[in-house]
C-alpha positions as CSV (number, residue, x, y, z in Angstrom):
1,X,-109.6,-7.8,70.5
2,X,-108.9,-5.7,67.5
3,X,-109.8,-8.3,65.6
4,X,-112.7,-9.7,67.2
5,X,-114.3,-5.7,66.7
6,X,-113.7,-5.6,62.8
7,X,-115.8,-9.7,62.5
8,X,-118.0,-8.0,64.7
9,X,-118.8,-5.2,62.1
10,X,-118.2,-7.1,59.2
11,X,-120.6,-9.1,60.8
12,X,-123.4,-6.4,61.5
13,X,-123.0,-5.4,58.1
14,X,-124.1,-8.8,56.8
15,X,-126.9,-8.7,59.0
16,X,-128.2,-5.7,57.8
17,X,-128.4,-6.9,54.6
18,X,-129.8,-9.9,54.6
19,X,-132.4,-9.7,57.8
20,X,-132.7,-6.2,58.5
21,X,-134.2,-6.2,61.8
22,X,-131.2,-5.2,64.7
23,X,-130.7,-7.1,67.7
24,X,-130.4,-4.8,70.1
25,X,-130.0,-7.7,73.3
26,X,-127.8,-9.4,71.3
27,X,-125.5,-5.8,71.3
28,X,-126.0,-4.8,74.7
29,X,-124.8,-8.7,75.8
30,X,-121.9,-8.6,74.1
31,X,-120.7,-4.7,74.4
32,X,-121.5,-5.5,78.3
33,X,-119.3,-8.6,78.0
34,X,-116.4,-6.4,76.7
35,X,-116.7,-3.6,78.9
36,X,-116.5,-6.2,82.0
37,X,-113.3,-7.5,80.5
38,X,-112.0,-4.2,80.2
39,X,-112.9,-3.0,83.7
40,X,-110.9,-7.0,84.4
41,X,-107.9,-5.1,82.7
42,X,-107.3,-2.0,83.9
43,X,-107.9,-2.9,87.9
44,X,-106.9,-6.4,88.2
45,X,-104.0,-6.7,85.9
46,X,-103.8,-2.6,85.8
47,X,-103.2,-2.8,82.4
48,X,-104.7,0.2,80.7
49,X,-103.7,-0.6,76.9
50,X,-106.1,-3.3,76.6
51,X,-108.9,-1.4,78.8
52,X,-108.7,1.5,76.2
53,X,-108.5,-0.7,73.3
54,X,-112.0,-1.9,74.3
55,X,-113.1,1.5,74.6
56,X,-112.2,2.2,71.4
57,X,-113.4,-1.3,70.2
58,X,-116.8,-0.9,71.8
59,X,-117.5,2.9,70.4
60,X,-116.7,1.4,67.0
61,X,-119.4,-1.1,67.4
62,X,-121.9,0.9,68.7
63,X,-121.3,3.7,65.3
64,X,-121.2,0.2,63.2
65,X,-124.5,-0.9,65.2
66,X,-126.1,2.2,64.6
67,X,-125.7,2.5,61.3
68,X,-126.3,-0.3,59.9
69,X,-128.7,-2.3,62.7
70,X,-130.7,0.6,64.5
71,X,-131.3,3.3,62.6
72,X,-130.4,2.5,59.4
73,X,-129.0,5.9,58.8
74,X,-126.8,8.5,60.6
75,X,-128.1,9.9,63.8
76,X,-126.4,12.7,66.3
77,X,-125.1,9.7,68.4
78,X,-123.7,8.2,66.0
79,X,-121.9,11.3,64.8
80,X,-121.0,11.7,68.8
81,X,-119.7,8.1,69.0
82,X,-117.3,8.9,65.6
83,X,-116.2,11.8,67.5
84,X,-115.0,10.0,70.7
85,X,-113.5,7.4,68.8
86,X,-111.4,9.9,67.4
87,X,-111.0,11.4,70.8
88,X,-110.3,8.8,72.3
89,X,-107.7,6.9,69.7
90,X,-105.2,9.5,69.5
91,X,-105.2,10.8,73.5
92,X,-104.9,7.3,74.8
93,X,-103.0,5.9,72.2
94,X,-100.2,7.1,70.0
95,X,-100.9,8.5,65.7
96,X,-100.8,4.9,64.5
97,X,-104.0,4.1,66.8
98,X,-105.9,7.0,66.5
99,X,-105.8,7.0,62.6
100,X,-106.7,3.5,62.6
101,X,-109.7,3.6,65.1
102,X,-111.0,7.0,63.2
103,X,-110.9,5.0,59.8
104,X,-112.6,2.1,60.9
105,X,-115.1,4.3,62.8
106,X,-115.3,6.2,59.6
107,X,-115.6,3.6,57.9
108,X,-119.4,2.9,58.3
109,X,-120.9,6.2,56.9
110,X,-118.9,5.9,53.9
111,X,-120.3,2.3,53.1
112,X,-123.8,3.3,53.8
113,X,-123.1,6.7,51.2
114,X,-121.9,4.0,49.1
115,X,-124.9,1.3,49.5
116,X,-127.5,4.5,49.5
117,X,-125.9,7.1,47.9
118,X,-125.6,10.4,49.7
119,X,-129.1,12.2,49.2
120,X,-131.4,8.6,50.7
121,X,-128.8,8.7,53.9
122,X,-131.2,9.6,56.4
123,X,-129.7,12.0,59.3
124,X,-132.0,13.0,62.0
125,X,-132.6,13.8,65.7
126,X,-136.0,12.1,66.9
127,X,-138.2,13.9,69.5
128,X,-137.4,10.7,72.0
129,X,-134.2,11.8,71.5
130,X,-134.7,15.4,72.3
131,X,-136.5,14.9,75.8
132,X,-133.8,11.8,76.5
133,X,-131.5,13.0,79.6
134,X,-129.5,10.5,79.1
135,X,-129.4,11.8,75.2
136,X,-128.8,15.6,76.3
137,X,-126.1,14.2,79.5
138,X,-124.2,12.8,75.9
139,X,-124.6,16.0,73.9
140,X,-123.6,18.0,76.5
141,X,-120.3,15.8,76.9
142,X,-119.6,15.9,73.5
143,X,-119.5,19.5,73.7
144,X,-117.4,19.5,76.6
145,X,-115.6,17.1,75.1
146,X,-115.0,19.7,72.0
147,X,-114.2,22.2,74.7
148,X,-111.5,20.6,76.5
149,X,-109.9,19.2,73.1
150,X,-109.8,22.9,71.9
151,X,-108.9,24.4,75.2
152,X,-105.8,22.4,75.8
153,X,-105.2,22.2,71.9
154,X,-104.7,26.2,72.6
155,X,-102.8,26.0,75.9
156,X,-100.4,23.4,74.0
157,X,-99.9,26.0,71.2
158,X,-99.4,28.6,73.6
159,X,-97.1,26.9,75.9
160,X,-94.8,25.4,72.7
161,X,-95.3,29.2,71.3
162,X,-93.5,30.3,74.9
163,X,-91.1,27.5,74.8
164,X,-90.3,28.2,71.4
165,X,-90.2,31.7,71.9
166,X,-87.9,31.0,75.5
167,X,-85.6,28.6,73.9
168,X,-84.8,31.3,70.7
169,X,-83.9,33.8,74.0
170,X,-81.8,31.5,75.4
171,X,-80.1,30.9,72.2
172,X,-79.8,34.5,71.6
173,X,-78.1,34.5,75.2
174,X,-76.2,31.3,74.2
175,X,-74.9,32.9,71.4
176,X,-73.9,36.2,73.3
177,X,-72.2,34.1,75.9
178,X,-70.4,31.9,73.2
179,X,-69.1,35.2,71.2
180,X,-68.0,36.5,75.0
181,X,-66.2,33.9,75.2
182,X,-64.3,33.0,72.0
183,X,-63.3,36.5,72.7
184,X,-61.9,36.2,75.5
185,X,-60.4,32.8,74.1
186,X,-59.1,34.5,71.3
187,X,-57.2,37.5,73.5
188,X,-55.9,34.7,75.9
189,X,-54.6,33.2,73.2
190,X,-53.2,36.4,71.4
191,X,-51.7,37.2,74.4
192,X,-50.2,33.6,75.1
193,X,-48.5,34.1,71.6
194,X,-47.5,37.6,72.4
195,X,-46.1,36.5,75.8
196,X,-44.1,33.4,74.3
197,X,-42.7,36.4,71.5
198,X,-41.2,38.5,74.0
199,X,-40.3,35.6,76.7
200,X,-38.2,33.8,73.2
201,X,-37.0,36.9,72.3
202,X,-35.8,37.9,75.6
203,X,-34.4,34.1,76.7
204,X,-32.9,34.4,72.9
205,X,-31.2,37.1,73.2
206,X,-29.0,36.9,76.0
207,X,-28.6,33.4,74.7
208,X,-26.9,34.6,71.4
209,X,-24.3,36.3,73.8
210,X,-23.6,33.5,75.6
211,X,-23.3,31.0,72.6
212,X,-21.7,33.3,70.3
213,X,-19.0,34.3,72.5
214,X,-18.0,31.0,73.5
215,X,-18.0,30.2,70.1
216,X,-15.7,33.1,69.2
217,X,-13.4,32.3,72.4
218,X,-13.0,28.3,71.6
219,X,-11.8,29.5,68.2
220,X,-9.4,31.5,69.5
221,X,-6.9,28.9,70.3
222,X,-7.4,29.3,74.4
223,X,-5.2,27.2,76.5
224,X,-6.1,23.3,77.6
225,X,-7.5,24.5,80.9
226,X,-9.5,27.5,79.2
227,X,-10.6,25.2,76.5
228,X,-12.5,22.9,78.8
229,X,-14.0,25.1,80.7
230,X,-15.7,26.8,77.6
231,X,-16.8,24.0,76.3
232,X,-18.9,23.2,79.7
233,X,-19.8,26.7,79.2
234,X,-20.9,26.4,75.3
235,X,-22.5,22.7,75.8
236,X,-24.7,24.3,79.1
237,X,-26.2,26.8,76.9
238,X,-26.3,25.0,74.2
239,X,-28.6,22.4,76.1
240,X,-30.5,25.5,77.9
241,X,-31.7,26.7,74.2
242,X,-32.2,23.2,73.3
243,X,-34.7,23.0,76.5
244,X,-36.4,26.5,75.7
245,X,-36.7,25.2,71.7
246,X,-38.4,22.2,72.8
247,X,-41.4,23.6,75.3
248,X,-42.1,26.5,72.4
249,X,-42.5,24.4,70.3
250,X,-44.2,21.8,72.0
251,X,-46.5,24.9,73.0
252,X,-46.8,25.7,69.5
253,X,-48.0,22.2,68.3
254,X,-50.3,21.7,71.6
255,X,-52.3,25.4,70.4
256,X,-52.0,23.8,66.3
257,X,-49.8,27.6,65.9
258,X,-47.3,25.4,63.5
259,X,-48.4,26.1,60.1
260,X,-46.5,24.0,57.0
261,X,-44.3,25.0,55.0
262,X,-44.5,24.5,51.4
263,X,-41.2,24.8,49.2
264,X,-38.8,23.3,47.0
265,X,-35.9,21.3,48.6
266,X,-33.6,18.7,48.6
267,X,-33.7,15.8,51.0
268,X,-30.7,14.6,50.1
269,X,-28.9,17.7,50.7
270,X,-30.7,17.6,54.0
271,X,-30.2,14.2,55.1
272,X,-26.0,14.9,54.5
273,X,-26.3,18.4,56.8
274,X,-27.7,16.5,60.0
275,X,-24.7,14.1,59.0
276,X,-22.4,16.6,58.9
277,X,-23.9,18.6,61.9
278,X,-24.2,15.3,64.2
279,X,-20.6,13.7,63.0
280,X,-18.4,15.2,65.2
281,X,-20.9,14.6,68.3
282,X,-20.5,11.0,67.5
283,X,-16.9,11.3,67.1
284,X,-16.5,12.3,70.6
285,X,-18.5,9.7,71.8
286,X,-16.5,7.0,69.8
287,X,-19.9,6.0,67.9
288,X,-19.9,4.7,64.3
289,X,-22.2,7.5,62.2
290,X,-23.7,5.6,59.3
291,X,-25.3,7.6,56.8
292,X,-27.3,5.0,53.9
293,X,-29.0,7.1,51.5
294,X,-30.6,5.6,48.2
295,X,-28.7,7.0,45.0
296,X,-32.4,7.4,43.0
297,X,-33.0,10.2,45.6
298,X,-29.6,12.2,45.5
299,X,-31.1,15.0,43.1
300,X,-34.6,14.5,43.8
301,X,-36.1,17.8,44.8
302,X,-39.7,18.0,46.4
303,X,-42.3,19.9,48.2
304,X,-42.6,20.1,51.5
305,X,-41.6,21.1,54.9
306,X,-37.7,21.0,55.3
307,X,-37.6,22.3,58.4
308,X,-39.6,20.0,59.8
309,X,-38.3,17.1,58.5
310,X,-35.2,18.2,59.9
311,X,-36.1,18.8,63.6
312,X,-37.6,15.5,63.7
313,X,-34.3,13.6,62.1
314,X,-32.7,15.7,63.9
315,X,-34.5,14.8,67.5
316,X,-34.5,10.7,66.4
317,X,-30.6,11.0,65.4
318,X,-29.5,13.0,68.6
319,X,-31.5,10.7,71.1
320,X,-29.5,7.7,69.1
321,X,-26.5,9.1,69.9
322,X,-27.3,10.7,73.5
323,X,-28.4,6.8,74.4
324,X,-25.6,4.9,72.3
325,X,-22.9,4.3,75.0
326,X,-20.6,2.1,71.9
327,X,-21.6,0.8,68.4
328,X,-23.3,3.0,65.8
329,X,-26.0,4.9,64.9
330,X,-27.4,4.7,61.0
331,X,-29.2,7.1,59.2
332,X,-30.9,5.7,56.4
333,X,-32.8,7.1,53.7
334,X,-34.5,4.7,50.8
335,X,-37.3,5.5,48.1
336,X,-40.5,3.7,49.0
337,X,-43.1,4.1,46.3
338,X,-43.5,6.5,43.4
339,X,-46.1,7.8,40.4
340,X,-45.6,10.4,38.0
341,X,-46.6,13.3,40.3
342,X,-45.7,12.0,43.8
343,X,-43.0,10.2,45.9
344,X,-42.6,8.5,49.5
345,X,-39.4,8.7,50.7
346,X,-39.2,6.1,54.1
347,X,-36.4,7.5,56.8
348,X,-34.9,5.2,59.3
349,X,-32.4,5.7,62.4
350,X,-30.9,2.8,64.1
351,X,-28.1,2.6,66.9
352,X,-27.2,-0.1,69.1
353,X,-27.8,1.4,72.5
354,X,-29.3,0.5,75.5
355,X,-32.9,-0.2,74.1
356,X,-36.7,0.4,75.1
357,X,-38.7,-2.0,77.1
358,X,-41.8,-3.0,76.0
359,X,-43.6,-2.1,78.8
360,X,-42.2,1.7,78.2
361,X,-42.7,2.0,74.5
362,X,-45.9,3.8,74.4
363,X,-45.2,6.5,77.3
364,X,-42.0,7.7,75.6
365,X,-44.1,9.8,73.2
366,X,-45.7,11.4,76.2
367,X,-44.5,14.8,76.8
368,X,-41.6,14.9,79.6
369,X,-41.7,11.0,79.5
370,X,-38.9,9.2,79.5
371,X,-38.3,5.3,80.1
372,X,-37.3,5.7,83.4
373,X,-35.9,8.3,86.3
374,X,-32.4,6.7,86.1
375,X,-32.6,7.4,82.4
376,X,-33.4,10.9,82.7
377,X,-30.6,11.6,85.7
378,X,-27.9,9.7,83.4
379,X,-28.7,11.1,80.2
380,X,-30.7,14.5,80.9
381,X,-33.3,15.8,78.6
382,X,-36.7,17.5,79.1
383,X,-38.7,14.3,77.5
384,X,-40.2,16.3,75.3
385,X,-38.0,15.5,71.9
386,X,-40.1,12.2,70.7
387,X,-43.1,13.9,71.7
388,X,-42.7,16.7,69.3
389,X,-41.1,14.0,66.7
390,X,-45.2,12.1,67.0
391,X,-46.5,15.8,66.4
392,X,-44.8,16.6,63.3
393,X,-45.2,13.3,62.0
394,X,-49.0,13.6,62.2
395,X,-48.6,17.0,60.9
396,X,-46.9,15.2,57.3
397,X,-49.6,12.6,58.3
398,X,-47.4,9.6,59.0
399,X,-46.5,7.3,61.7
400,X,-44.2,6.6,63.4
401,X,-42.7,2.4,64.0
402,X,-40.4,1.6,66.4
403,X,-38.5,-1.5,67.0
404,X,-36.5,-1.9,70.3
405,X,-34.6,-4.7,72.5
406,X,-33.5,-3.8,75.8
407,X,-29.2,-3.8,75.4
408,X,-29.6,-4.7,71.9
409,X,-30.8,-1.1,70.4
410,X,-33.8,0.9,68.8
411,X,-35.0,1.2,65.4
412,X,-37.1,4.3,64.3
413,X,-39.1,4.1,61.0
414,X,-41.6,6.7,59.1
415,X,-42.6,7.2,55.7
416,X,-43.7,10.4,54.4
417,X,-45.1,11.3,51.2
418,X,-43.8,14.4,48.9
419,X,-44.9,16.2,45.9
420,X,-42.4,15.9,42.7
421,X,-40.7,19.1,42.0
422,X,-37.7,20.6,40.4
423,X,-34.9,22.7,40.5
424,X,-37.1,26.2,39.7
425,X,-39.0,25.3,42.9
426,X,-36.6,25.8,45.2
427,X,-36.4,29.3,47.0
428,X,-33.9,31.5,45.5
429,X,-32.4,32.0,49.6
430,X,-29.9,28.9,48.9
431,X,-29.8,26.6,52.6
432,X,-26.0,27.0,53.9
433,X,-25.1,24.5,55.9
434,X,-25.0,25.3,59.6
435,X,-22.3,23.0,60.6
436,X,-19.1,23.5,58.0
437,X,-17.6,26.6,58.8
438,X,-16.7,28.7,55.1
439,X,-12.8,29.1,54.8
440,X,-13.3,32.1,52.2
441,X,-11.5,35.3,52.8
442,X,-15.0,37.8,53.5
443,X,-13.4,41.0,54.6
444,X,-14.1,42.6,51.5
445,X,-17.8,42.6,52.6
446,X,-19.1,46.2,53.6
447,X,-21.8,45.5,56.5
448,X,-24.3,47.3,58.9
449,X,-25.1,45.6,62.0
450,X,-28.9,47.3,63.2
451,X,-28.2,45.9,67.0
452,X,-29.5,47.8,70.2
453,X,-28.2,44.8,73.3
454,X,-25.0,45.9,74.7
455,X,-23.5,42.3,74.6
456,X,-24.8,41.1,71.4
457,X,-23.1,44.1,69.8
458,X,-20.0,43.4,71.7
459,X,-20.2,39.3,70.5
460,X,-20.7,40.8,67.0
461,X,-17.8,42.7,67.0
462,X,-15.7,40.0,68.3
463,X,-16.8,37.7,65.8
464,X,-16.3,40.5,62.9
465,X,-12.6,41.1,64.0
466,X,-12.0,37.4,63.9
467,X,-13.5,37.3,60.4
468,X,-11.0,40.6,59.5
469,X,-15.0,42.6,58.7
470,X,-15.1,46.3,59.9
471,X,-18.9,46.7,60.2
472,X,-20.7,49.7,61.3
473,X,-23.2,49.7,64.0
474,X,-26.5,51.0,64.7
475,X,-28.5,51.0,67.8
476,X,-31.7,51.1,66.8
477,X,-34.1,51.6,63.2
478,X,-33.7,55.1,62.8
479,X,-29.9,55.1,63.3
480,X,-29.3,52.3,60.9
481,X,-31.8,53.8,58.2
482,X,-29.7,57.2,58.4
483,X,-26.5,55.1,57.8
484,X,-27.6,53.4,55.1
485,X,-28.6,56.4,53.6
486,X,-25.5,58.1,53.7
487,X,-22.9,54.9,52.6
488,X,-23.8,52.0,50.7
489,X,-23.5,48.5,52.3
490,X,-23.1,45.2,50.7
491,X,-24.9,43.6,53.4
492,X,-27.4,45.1,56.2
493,X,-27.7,42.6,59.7
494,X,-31.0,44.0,60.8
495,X,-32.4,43.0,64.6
496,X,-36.0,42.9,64.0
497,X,-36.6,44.1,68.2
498,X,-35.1,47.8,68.4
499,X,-36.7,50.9,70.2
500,X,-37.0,54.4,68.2
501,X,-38.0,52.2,64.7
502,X,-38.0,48.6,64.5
503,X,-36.0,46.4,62.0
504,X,-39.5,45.8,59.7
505,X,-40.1,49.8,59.4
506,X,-36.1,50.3,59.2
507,X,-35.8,47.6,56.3
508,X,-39.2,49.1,54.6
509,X,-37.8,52.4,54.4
510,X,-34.1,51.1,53.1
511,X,-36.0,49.6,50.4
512,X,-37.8,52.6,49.2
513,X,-34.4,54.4,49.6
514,X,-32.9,52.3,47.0
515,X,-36.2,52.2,44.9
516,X,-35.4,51.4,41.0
517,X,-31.2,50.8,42.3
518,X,-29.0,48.3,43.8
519,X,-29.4,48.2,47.3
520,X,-27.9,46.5,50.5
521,X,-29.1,42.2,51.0
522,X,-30.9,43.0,54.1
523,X,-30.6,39.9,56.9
524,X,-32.7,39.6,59.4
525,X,-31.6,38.5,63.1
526,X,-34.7,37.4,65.4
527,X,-35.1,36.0,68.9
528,X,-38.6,35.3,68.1
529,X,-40.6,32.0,67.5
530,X,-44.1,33.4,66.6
531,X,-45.7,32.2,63.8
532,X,-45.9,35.5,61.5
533,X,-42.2,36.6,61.5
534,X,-42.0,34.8,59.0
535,X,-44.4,36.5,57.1
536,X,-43.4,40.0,58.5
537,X,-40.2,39.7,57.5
538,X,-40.9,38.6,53.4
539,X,-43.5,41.7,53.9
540,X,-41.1,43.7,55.2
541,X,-38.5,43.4,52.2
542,X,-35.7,41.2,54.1
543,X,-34.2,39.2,51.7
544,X,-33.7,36.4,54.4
545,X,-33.6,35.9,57.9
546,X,-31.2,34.0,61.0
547,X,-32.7,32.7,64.6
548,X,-30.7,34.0,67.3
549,X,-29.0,32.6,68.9
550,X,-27.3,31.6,65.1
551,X,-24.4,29.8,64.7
552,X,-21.8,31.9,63.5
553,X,-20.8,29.4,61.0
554,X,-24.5,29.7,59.2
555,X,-23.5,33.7,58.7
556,X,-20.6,32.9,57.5
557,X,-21.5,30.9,55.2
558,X,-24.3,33.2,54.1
559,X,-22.0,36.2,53.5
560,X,-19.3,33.9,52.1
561,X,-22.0,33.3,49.2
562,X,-22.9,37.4,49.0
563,X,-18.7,37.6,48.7
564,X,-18.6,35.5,45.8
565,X,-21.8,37.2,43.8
566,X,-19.8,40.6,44.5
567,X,-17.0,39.3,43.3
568,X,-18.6,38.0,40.2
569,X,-19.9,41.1,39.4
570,X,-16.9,42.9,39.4
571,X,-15.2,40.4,37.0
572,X,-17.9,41.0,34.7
């Protein structure tokens, strides 16, 4: 139809000029003939978009018509026929159409400027024209036309004006609602970590009792009977902080409240303390402990996230050995690819026990999964160990494989990549190893325990006497702050949780005791697992820092190391 309109004026054109003379019936005939068709359209088949293309199509005939065949000039209808084309083309169609049909409608005056120039266009209104109705009926619904375009031109502004104006409100709102409630997300969550602080410190603590004074007791050379019984008592709690260890920190990784650490270590020296740590558990069990290690990587030092690394060797080797009834278990440790600036170091733990089945090897990284109930009543465990173990591995942004066979054993793979480093990277707070207990004579070691639990202090005293120490204790900040200005200490144990003053204000106010002089290595002891103790305790001045409940063999170890540099000193 389109294209039947433009031939059509093409054609009229032609006409124009080679007879001259219009043909009016010859117009009327065929405009009638479309406008049939389109009435055909829109009731019949109640199709509009061919009806109004017709419209459209017929308007553009009659201004092409007009121009060119009746009054061979521009006349107000014409102008009124170019102005509902226009109309017309962009209300019932989309842009596209209406652009095209006011162009082509267009069209027509600037062909006859172009054939007549612009001052021989004639442009008139006839007195026929002026007495018409049917001429004045047009004129006045090409104003009304102009009027209703404008009027709802203007209630469209107004009403996107409103909208626009409604919509910025509601963001305004939005954003008041939003700021409500990351506030309220933000205390929640302040007070979540605040809760977990005190509910560590306070499961902790009670916890250091328990473990250090079995500890103290089994080294005491109790009797068979007495013997066993603390060792249920020492493996219970142990198992209970192992338990409370694994849902904070799950918590921690669930909220992203674990932050990296970057720092100089040793993996080797790493790999051969879980080795050392986990040896005699094997022992016991009658497992084979296998510990491969790649010679290239024995003084490799790197940066990265020790502790991290090893909780999740740690977690991978103790499950090998908790489900290895016989066999072994191997921790292997092998140098995967290398540059000039970086190295990936790939970590593997095998054991020979009873296996995964295929069916369960997805859901055992699911927190408190396991690969069956029977496991979980045989073995124990909160089913949270591999889930952590994923976690931390995404953290160092690796994967973890695994290979099992049910009865035959499990294989645990992941690689992890490292930045070279050396020797001057590492932190000068050396890493003792937790497990070996120091056989060096420490009595000569002046200390001040800052300690305000009842039992603790008692456990610390125990432990002291069996190490031949005669420390001094203080039950809170204030207390220990007056003794350590009156007598100098080699070493100050400092509790980080005391009422009057606290160990951070206590160790600030040591350190500007001692300003300019030698003063006491100040340790801190903590029960809690938030995120910026860490940072409170470099800020506070503590030269270094042990979790309750701590192995007592780690403190040794520690002061054994403070005993030597005092002795050193005095030899020089």
């Amino acid at each position: 139809m389109i294209l039947v309109s433009i031939v059509f004026c093409i054609g009229l054109f032609f006409v124009y000029l080679k007879i001259g003379p219009p043909f009016q019936l010859v117009r009327i005939v065929f405009i009638l003939i479309l406008l049939f068709y389109g009435i055909y359209e829109l009731w019949v088949r109640q199709n509009y978009k061919p009806a109004s293309h017709i419209v459209l199509s017929v308007l553009v005939m009659l201004v092409w018509s007009n121009t060119f065949l009746v009054n061979n000039g521009i006349s107000i209808i014409t102008i009124q026929y170019i102005l509902l084309a226009i109309t017309c083309g962009f209300y019932l169609h989309n842009g596209r159409w209406g652009i095209f049909y006011s162009f082509l409608a267009i069209l027509a005056l600037v062909i006859l400027f172009l054939q007549d120039g612009v001052t021989k266009v004639n442009l008139y209104i006839t007195n026929r024209q002026v007495i018409n109705p049917v001429f004045i009926a047009v004129l006045m619904i090409n104003f009304f036309q102009l009027i209703f375009i404008n009027y709802h031109f203007l209630k469209s502004l107004q009403s996107a004006i409103a909208q626009l104006g409604k919509a910025q409100r509601d963001e305004i709102e939005l954003n008041k609602q939003l700021k409500i409630a990351i506030e309220i997300a933000q205390n929640s969550s302040m007070e979540k970590t605040d809760f977990l602080s005190t509910m560590s410190h306070e499961l902790r603590t009670p916890l250091n009792s328990v473990i250090g004074m079995s500890h103290v007791l089994l080294a005491d050379n109790p009797r068979a009977d007495q013997e066993e019984n603390l060792k249920v008592l020492h493996f219970s709690a142990e198992s209970l902080l192992a338990l409370i260890n694994d849902i904070l920190d799950f918590n921690k990784l669930e909220y992203s409240k674990i932050e990296m650490e970057k720092t100089g270590f040793k993996p080797a020296e790493l790999i051969a303390r879980i080795y050392d740590g986990l040896k005699n558990q094997s022992d016991e069990k009658g497992i084979n402990f296998i510990l491969n290690m790649d010679d290239r990587l024995k003084d490799l030092v790197v940066i990265g996230d020790p502790t991290r690394l090893l909780q999740i060797l740690f977690n991978l080797v103790g499950n090998a050995i908790k489900f290895t009834p016989r066999g072994e278990v191997e921790l292997s440790m092998h140098l995967s690819e290398e540059d000039d600036q970086n190295i990936s170091i790939a970590f593997a733990v095998r054991d020979t026990g009873i296996g995964i089945s295929l069916e369960k090897r997805e859901i055992i990284f699911e927190p408190f999964a396991q690969a069956s109930v029977n496991i979980t009543r045989r073995f124990g465990g909160s089913g949270l160990g591999l889930a952590i173990t994923k976690q931390l591995l995404d953290l160092h942004g690796s994967q973890i494989d695994l290979r099992s066979e049910e009865n035959a054993g499990t294989t645990f793979k992941f690689s992890i990549s490292y930045k070279k480093a050396s020797l001057a990277d590492m932190p000068s707070k050396v890493l003792f190893s937790a497990f070996s207990e120091s056989t060096e004579n420490i009595s000569s070691l002046s200390i001040l325990v800052a300690e305000d639990n009842a039992m603790n202090i008692l456990f610390m005293k125990k432990l002291f006497k069996s190490w031949d120490i005669k420390a001094d204790f203080a039950e809170n900040g204030k207390v220990a702050l007056e003794m350590a200005e009156i007598k100098f200490y080699d070493v100050v144990l400092m509790d980080i949780h005391m009422p009057v003053m606290d160990g951070y204000e206590a160790s600030r106010r040591i350190q500007k005791f001692y300003d300019g002089r030698e003063r006491p290595v100040m340790i801190a002891l903590t029960a809690s697992v938030a995120n910026d103790v860490i940072n409170k305790i470099d800020h506070a001045g503590l030269d270094d820092y042990i979790s309750k409940p701590f192995n007592p063999n780690e403190l040794k170890n520690k002061l054994a190391t403070l005993s030597r540099l005092k002795l050193s000193k005095i030899i020089s």
